[in-house]
Structures are given as structure tokens and as C-alpha cells.
Biopython code that builds the backbone (N, CA, C, O; Angstrom):
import numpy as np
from Bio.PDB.StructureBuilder import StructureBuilder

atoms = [
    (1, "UNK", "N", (6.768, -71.662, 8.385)),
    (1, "UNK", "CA", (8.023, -71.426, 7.713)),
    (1, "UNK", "C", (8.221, -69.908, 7.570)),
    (1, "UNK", "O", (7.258, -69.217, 7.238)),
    (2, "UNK", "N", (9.256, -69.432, 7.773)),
    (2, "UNK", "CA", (9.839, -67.786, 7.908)),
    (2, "UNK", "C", (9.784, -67.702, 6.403)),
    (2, "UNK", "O", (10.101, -68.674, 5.718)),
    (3, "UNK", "N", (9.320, -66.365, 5.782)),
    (3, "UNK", "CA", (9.238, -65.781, 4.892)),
    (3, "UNK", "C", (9.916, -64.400, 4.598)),
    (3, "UNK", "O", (10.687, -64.018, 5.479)),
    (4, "UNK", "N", (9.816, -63.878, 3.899)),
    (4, "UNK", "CA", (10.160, -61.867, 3.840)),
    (4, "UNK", "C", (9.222, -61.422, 4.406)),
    (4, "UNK", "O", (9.472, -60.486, 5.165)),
    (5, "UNK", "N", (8.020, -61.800, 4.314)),
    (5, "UNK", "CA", (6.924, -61.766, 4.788)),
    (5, "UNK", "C", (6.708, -61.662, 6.176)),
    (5, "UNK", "O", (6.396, -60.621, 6.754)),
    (6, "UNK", "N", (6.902, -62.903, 6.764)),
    (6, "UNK", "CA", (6.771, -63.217, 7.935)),
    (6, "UNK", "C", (7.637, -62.596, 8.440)),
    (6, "UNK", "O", (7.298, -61.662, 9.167)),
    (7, "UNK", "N", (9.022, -62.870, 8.253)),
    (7, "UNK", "CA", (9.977, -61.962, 9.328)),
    (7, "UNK", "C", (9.623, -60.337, 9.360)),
    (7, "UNK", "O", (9.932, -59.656, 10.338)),
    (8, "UNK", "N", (8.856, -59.707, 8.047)),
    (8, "UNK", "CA", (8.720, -58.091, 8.166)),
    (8, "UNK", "C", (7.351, -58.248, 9.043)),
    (8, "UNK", "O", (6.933, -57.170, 9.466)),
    (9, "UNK", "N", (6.680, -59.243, 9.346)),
    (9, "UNK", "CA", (5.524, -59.309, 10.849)),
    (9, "UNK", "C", (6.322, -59.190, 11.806)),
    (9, "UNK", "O", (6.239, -58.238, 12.581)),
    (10, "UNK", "N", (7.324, -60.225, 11.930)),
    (10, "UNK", "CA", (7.937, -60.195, 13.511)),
    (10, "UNK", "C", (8.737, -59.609, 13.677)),
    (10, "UNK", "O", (8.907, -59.719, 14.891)),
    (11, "UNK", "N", (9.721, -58.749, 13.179)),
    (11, "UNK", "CA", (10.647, -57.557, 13.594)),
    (11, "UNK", "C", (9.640, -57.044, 14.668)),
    (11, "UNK", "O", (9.701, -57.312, 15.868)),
    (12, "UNK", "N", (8.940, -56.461, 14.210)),
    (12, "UNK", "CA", (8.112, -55.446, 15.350)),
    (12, "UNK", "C", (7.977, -55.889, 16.354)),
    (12, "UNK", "O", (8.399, -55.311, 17.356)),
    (13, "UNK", "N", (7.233, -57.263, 16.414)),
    (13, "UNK", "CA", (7.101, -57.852, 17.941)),
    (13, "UNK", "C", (8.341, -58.251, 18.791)),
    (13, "UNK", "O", (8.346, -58.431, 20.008)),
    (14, "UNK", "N", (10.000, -58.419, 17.437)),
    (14, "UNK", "CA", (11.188, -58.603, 18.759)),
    (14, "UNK", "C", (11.539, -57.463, 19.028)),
    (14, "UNK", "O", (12.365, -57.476, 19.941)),
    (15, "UNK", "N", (11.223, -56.133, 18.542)),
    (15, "UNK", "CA", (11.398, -54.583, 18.467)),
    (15, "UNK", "C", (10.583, -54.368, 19.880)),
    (15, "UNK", "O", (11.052, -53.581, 20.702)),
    (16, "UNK", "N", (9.549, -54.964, 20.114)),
    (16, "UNK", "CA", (8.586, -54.430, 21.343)),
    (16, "UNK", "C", (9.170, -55.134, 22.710)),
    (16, "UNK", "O", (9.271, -54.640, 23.833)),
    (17, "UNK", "N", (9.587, -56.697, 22.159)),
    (17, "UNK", "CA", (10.600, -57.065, 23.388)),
    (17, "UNK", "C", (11.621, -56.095, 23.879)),
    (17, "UNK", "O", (11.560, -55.663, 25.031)),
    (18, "UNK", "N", (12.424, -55.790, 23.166)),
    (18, "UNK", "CA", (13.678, -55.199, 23.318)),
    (18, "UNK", "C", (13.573, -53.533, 23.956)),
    (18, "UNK", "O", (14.492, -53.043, 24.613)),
    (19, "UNK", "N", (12.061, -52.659, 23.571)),
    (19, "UNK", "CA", (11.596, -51.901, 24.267)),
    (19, "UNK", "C", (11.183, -52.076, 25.996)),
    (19, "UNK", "O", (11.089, -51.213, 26.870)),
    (20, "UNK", "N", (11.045, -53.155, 26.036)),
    (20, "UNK", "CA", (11.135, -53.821, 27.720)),
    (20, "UNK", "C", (11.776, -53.400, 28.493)),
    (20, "UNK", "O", (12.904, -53.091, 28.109)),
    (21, "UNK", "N", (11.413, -53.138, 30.075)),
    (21, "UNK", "CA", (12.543, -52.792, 31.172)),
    (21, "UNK", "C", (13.356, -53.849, 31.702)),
    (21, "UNK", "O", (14.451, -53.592, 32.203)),
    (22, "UNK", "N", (12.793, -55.316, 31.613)),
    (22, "UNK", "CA", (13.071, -56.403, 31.900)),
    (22, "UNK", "C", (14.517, -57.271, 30.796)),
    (22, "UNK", "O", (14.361, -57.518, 29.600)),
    (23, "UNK", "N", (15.729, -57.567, 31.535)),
    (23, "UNK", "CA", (16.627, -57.485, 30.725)),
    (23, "UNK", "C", (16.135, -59.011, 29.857)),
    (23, "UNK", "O", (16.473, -59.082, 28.676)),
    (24, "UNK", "N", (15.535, -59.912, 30.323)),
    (24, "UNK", "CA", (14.869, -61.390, 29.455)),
    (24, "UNK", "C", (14.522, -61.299, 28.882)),
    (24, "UNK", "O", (14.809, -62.103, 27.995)),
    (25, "UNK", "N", (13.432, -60.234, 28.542)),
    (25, "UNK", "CA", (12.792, -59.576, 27.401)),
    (25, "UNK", "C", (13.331, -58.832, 26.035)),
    (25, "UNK", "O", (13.283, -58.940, 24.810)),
    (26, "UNK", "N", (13.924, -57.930, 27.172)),
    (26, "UNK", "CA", (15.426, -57.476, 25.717)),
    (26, "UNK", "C", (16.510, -58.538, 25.336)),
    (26, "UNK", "O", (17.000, -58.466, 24.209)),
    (27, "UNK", "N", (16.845, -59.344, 26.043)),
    (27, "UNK", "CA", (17.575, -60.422, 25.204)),
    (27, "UNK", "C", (16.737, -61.645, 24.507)),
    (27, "UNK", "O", (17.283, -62.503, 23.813)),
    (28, "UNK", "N", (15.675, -61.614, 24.721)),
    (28, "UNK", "CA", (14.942, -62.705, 23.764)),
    (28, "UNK", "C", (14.564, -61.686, 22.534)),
    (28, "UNK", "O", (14.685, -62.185, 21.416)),
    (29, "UNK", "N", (14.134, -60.363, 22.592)),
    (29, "UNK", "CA", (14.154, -60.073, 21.160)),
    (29, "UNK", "C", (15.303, -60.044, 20.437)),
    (29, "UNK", "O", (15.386, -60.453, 19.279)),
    (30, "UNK", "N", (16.703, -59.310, 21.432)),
    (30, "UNK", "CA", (17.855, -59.122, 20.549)),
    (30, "UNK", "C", (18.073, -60.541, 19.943)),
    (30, "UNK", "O", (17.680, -60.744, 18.795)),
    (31, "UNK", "N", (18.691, -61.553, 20.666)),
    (31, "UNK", "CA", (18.802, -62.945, 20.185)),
    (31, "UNK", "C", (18.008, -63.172, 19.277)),
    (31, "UNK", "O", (18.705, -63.725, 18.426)),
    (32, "UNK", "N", (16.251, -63.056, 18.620)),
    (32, "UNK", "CA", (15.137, -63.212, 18.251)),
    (32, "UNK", "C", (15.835, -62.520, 16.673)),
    (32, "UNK", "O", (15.923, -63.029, 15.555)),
    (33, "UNK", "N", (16.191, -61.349, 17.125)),
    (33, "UNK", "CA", (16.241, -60.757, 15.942)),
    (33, "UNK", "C", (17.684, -60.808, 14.872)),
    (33, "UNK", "O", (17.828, -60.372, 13.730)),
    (34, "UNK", "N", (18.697, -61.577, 15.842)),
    (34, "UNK", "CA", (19.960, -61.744, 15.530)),
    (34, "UNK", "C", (19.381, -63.195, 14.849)),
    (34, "UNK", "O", (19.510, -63.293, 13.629)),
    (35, "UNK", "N", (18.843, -64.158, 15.473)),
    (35, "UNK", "CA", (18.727, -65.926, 15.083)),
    (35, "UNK", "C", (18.305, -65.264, 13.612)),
    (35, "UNK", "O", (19.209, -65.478, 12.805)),
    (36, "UNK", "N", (16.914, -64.332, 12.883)),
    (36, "UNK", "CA", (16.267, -64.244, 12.077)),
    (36, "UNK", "C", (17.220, -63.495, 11.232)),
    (36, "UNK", "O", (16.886, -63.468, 10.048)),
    (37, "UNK", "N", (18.191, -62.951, 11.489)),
    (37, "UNK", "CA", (19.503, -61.944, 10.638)),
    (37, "UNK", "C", (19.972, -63.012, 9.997)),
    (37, "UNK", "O", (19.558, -63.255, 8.863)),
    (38, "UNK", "N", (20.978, -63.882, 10.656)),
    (38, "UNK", "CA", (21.644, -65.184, 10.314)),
    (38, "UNK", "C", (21.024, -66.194, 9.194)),
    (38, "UNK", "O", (21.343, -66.551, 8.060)),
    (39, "UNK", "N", (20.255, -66.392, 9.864)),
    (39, "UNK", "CA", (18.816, -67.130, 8.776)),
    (39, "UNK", "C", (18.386, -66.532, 7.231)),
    (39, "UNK", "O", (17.962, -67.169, 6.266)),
    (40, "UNK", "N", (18.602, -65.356, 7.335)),
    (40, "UNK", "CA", (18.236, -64.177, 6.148)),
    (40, "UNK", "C", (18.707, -63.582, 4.985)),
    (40, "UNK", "O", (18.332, -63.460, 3.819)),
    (41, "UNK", "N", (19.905, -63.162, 5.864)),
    (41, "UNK", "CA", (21.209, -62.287, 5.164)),
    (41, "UNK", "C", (21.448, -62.920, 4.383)),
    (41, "UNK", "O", (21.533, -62.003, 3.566)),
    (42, "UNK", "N", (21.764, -64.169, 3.546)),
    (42, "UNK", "CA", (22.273, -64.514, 2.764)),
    (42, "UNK", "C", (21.439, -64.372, 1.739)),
    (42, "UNK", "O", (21.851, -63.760, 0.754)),
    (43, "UNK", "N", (19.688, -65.067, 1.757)),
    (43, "UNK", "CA", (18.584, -64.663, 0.970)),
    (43, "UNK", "C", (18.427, -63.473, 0.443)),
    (43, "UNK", "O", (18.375, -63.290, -0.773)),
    (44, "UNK", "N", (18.309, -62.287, 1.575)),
    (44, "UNK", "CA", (18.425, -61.067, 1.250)),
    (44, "UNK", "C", (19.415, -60.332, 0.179)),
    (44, "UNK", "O", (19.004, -59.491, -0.621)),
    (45, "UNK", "N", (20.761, -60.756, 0.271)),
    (45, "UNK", "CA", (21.364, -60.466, -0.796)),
    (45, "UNK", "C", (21.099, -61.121, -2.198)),
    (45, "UNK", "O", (20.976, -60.610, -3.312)),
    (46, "UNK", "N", (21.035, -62.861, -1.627)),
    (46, "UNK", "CA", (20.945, -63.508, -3.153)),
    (46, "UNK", "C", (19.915, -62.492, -4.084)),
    (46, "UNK", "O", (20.220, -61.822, -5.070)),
    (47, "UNK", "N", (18.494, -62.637, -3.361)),
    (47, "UNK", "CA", (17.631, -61.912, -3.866)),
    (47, "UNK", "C", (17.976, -60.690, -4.612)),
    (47, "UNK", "O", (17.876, -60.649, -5.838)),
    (48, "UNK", "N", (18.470, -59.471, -3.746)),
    (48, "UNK", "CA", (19.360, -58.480, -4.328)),
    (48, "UNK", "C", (20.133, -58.673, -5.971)),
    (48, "UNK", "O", (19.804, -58.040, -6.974)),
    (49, "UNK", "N", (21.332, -59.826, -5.878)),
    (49, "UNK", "CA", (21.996, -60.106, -6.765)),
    (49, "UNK", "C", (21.095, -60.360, -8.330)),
    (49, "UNK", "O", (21.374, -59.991, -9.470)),
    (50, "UNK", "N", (19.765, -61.258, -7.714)),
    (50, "UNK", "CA", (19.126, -61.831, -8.796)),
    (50, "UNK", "C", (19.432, -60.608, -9.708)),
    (50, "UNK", "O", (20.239, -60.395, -10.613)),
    (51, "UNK", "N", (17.942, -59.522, -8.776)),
    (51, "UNK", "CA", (17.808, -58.465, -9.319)),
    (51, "UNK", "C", (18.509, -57.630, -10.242)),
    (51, "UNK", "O", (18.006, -56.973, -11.153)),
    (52, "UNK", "N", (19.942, -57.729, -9.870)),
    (52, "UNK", "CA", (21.240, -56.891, -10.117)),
    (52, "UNK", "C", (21.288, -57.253, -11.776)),
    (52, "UNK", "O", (21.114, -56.477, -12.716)),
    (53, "UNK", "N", (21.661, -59.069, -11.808)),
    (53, "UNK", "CA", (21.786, -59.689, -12.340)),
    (53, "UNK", "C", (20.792, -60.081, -13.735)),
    (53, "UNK", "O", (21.234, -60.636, -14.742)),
    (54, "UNK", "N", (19.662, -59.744, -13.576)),
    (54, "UNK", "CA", (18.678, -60.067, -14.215)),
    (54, "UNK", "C", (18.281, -58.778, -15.238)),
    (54, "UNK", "O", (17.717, -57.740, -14.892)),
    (55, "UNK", "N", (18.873, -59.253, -17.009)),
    (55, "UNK", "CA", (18.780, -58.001, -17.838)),
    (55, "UNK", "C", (17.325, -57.896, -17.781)),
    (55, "UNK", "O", (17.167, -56.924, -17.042)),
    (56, "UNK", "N", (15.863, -58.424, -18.206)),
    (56, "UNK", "CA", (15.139, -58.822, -17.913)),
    (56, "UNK", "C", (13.918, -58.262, -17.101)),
    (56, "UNK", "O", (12.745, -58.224, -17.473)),
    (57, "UNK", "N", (14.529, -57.773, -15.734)),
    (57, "UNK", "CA", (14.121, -57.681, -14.312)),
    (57, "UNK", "C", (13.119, -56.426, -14.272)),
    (57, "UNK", "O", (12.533, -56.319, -13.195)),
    (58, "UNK", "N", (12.896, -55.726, -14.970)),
    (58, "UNK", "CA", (11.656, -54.829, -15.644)),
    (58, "UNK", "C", (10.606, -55.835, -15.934)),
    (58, "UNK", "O", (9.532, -55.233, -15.953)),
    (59, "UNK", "N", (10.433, -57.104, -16.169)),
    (59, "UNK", "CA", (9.521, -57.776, -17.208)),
    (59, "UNK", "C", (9.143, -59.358, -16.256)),
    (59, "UNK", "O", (8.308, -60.255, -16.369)),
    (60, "UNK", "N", (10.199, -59.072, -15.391)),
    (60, "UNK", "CA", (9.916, -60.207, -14.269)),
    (60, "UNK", "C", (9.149, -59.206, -13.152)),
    (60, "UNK", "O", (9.375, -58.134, -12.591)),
    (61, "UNK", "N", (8.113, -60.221, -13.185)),
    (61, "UNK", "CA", (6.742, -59.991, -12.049)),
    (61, "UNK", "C", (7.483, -60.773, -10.980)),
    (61, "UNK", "O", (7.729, -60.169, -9.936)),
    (62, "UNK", "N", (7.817, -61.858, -11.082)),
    (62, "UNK", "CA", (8.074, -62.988, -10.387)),
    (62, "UNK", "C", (9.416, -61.820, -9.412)),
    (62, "UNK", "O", (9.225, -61.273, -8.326)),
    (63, "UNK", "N", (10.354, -61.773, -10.051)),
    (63, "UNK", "CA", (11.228, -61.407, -9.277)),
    (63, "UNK", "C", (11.289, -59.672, -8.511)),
    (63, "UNK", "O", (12.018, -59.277, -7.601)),
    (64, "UNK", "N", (10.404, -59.042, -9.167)),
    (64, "UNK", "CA", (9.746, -57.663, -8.642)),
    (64, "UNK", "C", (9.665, -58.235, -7.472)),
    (64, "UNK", "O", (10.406, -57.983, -6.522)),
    (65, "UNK", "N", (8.671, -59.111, -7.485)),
    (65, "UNK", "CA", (7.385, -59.349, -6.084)),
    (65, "UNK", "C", (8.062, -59.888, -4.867)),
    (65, "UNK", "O", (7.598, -59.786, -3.732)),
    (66, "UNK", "N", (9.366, -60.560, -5.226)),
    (66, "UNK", "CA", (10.058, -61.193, -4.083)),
    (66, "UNK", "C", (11.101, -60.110, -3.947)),
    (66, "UNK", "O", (11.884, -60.430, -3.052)),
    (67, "UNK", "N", (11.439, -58.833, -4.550)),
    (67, "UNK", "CA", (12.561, -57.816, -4.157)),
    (67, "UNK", "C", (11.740, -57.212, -3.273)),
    (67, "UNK", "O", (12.172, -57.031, -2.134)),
    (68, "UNK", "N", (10.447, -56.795, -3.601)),
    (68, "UNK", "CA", (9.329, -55.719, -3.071)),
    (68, "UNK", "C", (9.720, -56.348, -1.703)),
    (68, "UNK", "O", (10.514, -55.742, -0.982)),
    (69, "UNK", "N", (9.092, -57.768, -1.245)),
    (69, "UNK", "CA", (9.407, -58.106, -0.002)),
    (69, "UNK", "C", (10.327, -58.397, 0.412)),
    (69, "UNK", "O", (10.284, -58.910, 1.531)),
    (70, "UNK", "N", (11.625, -58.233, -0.246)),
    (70, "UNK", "CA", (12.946, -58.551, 0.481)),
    (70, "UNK", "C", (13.415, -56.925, 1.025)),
    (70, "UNK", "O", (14.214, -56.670, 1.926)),
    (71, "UNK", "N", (12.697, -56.013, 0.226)),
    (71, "UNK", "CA", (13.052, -54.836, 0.489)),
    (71, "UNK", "C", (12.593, -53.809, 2.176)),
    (71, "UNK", "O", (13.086, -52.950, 2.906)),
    (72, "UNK", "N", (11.214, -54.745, 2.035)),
    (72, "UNK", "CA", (10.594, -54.775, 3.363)),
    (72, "UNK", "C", (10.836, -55.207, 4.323)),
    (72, "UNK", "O", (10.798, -54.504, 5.333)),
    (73, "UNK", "N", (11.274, -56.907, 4.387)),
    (73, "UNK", "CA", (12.215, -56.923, 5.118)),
    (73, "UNK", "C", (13.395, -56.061, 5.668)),
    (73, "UNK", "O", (13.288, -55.712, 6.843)),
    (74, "UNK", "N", (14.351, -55.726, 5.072)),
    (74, "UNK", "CA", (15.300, -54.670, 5.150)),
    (74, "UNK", "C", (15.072, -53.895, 5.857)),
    (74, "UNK", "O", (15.813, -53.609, 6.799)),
    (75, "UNK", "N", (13.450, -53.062, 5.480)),
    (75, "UNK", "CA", (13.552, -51.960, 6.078)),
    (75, "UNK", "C", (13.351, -52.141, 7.698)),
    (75, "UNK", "O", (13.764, -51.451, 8.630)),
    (76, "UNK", "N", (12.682, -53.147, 7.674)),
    (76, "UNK", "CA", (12.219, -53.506, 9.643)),
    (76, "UNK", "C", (13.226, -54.019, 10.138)),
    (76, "UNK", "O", (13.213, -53.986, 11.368)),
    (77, "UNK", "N", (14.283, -54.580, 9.593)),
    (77, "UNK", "CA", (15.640, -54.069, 10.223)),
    (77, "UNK", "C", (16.345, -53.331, 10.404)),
    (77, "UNK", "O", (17.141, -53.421, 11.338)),
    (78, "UNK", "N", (16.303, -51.946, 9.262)),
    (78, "UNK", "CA", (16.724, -50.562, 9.329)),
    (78, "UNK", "C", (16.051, -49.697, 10.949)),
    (78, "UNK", "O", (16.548, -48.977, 11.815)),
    (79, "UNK", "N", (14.457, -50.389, 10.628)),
    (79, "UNK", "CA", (13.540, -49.668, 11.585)),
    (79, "UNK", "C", (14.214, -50.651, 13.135)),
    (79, "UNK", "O", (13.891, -50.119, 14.197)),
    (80, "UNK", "N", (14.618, -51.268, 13.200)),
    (80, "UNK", "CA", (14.899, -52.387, 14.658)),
    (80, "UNK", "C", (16.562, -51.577, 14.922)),
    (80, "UNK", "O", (16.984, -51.686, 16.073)),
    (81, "UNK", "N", (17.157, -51.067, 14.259)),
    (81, "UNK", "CA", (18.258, -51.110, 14.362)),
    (81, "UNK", "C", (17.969, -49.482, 15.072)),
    (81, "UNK", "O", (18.355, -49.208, 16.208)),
    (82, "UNK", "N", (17.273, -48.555, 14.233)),
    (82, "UNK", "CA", (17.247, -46.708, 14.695)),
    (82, "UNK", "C", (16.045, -46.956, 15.899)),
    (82, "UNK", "O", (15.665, -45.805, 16.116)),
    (83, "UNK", "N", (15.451, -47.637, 16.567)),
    (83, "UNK", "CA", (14.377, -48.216, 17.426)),
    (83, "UNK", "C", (15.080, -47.528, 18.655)),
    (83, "UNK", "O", (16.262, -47.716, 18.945)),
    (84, "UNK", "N", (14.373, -46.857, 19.217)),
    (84, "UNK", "CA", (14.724, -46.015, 20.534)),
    (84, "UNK", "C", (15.260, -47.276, 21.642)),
    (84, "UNK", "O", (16.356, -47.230, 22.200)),
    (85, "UNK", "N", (14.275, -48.373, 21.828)),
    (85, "UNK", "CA", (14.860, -49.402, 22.920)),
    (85, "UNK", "C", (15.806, -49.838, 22.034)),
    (85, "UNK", "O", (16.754, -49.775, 22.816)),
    (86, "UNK", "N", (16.351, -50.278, 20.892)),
    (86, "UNK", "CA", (17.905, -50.324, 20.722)),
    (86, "UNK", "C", (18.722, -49.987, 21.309)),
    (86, "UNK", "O", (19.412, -50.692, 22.045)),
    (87, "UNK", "N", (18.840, -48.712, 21.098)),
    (87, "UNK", "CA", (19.633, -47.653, 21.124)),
    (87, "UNK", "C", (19.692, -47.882, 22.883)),
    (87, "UNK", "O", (20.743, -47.627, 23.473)),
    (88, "UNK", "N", (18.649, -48.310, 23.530)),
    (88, "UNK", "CA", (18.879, -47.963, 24.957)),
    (88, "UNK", "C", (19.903, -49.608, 25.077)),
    (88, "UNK", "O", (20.900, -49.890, 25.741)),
    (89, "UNK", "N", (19.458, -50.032, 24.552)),
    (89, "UNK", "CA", (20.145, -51.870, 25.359)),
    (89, "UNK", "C", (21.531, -51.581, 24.921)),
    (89, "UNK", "O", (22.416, -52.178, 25.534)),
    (90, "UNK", "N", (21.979, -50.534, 23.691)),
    (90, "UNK", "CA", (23.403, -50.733, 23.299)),
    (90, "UNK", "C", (24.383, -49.591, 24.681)),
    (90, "UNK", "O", (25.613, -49.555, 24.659)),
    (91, "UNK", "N", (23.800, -49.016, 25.436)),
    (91, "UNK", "CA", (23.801, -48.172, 26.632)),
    (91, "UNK", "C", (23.576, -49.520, 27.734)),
    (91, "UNK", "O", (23.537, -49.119, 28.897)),
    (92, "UNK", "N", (23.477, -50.480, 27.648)),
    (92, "UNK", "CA", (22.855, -51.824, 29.075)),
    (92, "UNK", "C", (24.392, -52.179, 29.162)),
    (92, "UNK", "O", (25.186, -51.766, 28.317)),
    (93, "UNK", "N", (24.745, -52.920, 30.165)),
    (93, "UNK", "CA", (25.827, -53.783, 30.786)),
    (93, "UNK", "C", (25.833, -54.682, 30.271)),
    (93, "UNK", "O", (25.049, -54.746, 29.324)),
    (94, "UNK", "N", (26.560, -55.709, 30.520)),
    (94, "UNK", "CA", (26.431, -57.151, 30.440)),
    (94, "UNK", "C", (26.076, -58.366, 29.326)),
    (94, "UNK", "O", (27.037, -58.810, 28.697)),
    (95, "UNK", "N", (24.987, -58.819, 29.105)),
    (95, "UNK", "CA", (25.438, -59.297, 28.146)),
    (95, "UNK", "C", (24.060, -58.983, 27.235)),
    (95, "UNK", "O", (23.538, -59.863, 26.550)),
    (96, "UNK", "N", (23.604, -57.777, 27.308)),
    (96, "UNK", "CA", (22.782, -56.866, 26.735)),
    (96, "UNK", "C", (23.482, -56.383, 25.834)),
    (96, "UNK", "O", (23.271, -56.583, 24.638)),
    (97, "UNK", "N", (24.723, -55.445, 26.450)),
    (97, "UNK", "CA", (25.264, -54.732, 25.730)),
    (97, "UNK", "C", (26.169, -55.551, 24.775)),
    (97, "UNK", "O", (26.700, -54.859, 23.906)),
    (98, "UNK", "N", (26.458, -56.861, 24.745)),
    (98, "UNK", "CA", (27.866, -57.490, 23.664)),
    (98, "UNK", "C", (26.842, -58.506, 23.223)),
    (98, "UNK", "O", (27.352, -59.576, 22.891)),
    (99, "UNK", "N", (25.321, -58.438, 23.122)),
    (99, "UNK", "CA", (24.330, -59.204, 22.259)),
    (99, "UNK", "C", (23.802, -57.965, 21.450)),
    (99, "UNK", "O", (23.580, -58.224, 20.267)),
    (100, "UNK", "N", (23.568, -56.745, 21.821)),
    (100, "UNK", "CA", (23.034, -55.126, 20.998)),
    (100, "UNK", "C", (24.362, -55.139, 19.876)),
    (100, "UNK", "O", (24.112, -55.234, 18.674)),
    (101, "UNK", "N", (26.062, -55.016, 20.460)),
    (101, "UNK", "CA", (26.584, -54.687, 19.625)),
    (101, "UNK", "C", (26.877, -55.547, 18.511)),
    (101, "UNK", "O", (27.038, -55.073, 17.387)),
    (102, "UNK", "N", (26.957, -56.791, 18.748)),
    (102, "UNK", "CA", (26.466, -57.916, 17.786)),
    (102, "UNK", "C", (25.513, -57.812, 16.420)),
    (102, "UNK", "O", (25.639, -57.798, 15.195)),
    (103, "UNK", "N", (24.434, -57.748, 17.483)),
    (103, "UNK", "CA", (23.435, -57.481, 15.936)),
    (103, "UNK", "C", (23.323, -56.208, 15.316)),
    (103, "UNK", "O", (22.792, -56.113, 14.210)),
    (104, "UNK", "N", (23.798, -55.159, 15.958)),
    (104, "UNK", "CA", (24.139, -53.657, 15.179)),
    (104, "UNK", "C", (25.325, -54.181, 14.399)),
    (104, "UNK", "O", (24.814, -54.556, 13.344)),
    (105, "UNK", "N", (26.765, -54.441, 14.325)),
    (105, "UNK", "CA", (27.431, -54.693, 13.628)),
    (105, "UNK", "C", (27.378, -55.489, 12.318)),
    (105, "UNK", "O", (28.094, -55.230, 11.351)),
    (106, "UNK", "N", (26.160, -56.818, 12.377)),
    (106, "UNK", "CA", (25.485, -57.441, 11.247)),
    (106, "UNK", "C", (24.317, -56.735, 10.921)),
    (106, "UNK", "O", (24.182, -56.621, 9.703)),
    (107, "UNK", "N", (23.567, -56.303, 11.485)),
    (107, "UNK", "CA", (22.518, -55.508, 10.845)),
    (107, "UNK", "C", (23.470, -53.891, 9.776)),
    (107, "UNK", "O", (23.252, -53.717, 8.577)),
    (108, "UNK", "N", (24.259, -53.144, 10.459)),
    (108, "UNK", "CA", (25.053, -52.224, 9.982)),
    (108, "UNK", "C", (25.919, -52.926, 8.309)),
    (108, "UNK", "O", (26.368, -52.346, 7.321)),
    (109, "UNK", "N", (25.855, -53.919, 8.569)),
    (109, "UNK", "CA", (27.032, -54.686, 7.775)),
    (109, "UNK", "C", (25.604, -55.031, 6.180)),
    (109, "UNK", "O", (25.724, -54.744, 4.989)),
    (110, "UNK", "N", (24.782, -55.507, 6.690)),
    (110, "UNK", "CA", (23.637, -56.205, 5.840)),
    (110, "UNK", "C", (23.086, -55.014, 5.130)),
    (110, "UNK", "O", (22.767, -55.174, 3.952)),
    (111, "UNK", "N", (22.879, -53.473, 5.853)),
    (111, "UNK", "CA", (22.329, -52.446, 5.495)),
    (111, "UNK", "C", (23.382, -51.438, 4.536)),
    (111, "UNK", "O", (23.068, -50.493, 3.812)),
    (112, "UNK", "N", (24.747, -52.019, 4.823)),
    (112, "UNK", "CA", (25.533, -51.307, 3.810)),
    (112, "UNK", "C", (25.778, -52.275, 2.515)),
    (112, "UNK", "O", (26.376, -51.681, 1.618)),
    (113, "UNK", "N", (25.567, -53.141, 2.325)),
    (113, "UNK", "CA", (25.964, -54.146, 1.543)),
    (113, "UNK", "C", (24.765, -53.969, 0.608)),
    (113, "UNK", "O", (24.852, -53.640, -0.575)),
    (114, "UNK", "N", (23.503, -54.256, 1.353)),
    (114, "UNK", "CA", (22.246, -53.703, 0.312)),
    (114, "UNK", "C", (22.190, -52.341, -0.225)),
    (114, "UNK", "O", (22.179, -51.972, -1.400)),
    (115, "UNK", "N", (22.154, -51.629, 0.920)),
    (115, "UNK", "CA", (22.381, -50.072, -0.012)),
    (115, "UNK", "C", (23.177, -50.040, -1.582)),
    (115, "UNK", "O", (22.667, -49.689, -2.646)),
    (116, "UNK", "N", (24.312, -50.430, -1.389)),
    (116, "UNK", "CA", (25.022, -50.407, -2.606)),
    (116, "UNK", "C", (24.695, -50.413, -3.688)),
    (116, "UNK", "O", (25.536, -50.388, -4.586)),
]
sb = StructureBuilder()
sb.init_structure("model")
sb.init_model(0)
sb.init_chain("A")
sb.init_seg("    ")
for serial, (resi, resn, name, xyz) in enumerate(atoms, 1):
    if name == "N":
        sb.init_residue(resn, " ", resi, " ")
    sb.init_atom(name, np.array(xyz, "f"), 0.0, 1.0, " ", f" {name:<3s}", serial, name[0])
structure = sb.get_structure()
């Protein structure tokens, strides 16, 4: 079962796909890392909100410990998104390039929404 956890393991490994010369490779991480966005984003904020939400949230361990890793998460999408083979597939043709601008536009979208 995918975790904050788990997904801040596998960013890196769809990050190392997408570093690939082979365009199968870069579209199984991009896709990889877009399926795990979709799946997330909503958690990621709820989580966020708790936090927001919670007068409390100094005194909650419980909800520290799941921001700590929602925050981590985040960042290995911050880190997947500034990732040199990114940056190269959003430069690819085809359907490299309108699967890169995809998940930059939700990753861009998820990273301004948390910032806030």
C-alpha cells in the first residue's frame, strides 16, 4: 500500500526512469509519477489543511509525524519536477513532451497550493 513514505522511496526511482535515453523509460516514470500525483494530491493537502486547521497542532505528535512525511513527500516532487532529465523530456517531441507538460502543470499547481 502507497504511503508518504513509500511514494518519497519511489519518486527517485521514476526520477531515474525519466533520466533515460530510451523514450519507454521516460514515459513509464513520467506516467509513474503523474498515476502517484493523482493518487496523492488530495491527501497531501487534506493533511496540510488538518494542520492549518488544528488549534492544538503544537501538542499533536500524531499529526506532526504525518505533516513531517507529507512534507517529504512534496519535496521529491519539488526534487522530480527541477530534475535535469525533466527538464530534458519537457524539450522531447511527441508524447513525451504533452505527458512532461502534464505533470509539470499538476506538480506546479500542488507546489503552489502547498506553499501557501
Amino acid at each position: 500500500m502507497l504511503s508518504f513514505e513509500n511514494v518519497a522511496k519511489l519518486l527517485p526511482h521514476a526520477q531515474q526512469l525519466v533520466n533515460s535515453k530510451y523514450e519507454t523509460h521516460i514515459l513509464a516514470g513520467l506516467n509513474s509519477t503523474l498515476n502517484i500525483l493523482c493518487k496523492f494530491e488530495r491527501q497531501i493537502m487534506d493533511t496540510k489543511h488538518r494542520k492549518l486547521s488544528d488549534p492544538d497542532y503544537r501538542n499533536n505528535r500524531e499529526l506532526q509525524e504525518q505533516m513531517r512525511k507529507c512534507q517529504a513527500c512534496v519535496e521529491k516532487f519539488r526534487d522530480f519536477v527541477n530534475s535535469k532529465g525533466f527538464k530534458k523530456a519537457l524539450l522531447r517531441d511527441g508524447e513525451v513532451n504533452s505527458t512532461s507538460r502534464k505533470l509539470e502543470a499538476q506538480i506546479e499547481s500542488l507546489l503552489s497550493d502547498f506553499d501557501r
